[in-house]
N, C-alpha and C positions, 0 to 999 in steps of 0.2 A: 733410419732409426735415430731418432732423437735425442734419445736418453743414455744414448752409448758413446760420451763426455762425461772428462773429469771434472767439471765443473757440475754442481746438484749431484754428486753421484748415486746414481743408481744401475751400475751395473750389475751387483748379485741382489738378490731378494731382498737383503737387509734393509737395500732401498736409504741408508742413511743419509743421501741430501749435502754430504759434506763436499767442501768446493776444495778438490785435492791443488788445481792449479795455484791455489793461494795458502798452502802450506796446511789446511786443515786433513786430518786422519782420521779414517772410519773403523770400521773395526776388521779391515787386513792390515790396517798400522801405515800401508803405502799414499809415498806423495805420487803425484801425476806423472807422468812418463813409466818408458819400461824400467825394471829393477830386475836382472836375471843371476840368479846363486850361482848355477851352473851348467855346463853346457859340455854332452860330452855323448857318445855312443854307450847304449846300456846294455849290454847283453847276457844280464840274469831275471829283469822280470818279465814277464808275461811273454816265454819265449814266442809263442804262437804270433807273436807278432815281430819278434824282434829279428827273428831268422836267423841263419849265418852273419847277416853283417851287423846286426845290432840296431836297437831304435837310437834313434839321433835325437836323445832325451835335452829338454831344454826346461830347465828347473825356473820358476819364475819364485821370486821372495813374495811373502807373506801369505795371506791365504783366510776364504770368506766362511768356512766353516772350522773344520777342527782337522787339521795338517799331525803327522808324524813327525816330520822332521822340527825340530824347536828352533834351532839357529835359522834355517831358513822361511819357517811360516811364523815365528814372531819376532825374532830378532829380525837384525837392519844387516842382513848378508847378502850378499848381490854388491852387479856395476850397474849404473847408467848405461842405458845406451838408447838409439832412435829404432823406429821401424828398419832406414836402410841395416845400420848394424847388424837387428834381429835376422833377416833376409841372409844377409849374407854367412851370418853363423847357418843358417838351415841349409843355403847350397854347401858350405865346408862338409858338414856332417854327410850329407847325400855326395859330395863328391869321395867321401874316402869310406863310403858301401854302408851306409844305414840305409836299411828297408824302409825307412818314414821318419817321420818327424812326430815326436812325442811333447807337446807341450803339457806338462805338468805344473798345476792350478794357477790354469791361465786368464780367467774370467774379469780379475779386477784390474786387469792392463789390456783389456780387450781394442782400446780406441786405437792403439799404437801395433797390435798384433794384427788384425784384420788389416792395413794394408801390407803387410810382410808378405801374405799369405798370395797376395796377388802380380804378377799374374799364378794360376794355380799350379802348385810343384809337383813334380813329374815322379812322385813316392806318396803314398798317403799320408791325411794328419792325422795324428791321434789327439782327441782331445781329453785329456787325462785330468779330471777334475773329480771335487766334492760332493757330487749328485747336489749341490744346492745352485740352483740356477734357474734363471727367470724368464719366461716364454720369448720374451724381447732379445734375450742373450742368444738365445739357441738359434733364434730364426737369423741372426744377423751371421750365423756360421753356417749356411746351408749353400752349399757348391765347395764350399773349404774344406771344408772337414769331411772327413772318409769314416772314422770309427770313432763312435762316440765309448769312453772310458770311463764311466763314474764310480765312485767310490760307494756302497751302501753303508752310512754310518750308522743308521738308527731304525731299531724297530716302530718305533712310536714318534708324537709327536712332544710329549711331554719327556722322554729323557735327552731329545732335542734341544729340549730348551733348557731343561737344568745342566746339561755337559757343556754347549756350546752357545745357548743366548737365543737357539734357530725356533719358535713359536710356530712355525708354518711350514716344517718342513715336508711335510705330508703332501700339502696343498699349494705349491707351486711349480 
């Protein structure tokens, strides 16, 4: 996959072209590498997945459509860190009883996530996003990811775009 670099980025639909590796920001506001808020076992949403031992929630900063949390999808909250780091927060969380790993809106640090992911982890991923995501995104997660999680934000494509900027979200 090609286009799934921070350099021209194009990893959500926005398709904005901005070159994150050289300090330019698109509209999740993120530079190049990973940026994660938080990292922790979650065991009040979506119990049907989280089980007894909780999902092994891994909160990424910013976010390509329209996020709840404000500190963390517009503000600059989160660490740096590499894929091995990502990796190894996912075994921590699986080694002390999360049923899966929950990446919450993980799409615009996809370059530095996909190799975390491998070899594949012995608990499901969740991928817990924005429902805005672009056919190139989704296919680049196929053998990784176990449950796909989208969020339905919008009945239409017009209060798409007046809420959140998204003119296509219907149609990709």
């Amino acid at each position: 996959m090609t286009n799934l670099t921070y350099t021209n980025c194009r990893l959500c639909p926005r398709a904005c072209g901005v070159d994150r590796t050289k300090g330019q920001r698109g509209f999740c506001g993120q530079p190049d590498g990973l940026r994660v808020a938080k990292v922790m076992r979650h065991f009040w949403e979506e119990p049907v997945l989280a089980g007894e031992g909780g999902s092994g929630a891994i909160f990424f900063s910013g976010c390509t459509l329209y996020c709840q949390n404000h500190q963390i999808s517009t503000g600059q909250q989160g660490d740096r860190i590499d894929s091995a780091a990502l990796r190894a927060h996912m075994e921590d969380l699986i080694s002390q009883g999360a049923e899966n790993i929950d990446l919450v809106t993980p799409t615009h640090f996809l370059p530095d996530i996909l190799p975390a992911l491998q070899p594949k982890l012995p608990v499901p991923v969740v991928y817990n996003c924005g429902g805005y995501e672009s056919v190139e995104t989704l296919k680049s997660l196929e053998g990784l990811v176990d449950v796909y999680l989208p969020d339905f934000k919008y009945g239409d494509n017009a209060l798409a775009f007046q809420l959140s900027g998204a003119k296509d979200y219907f149609s990709v």
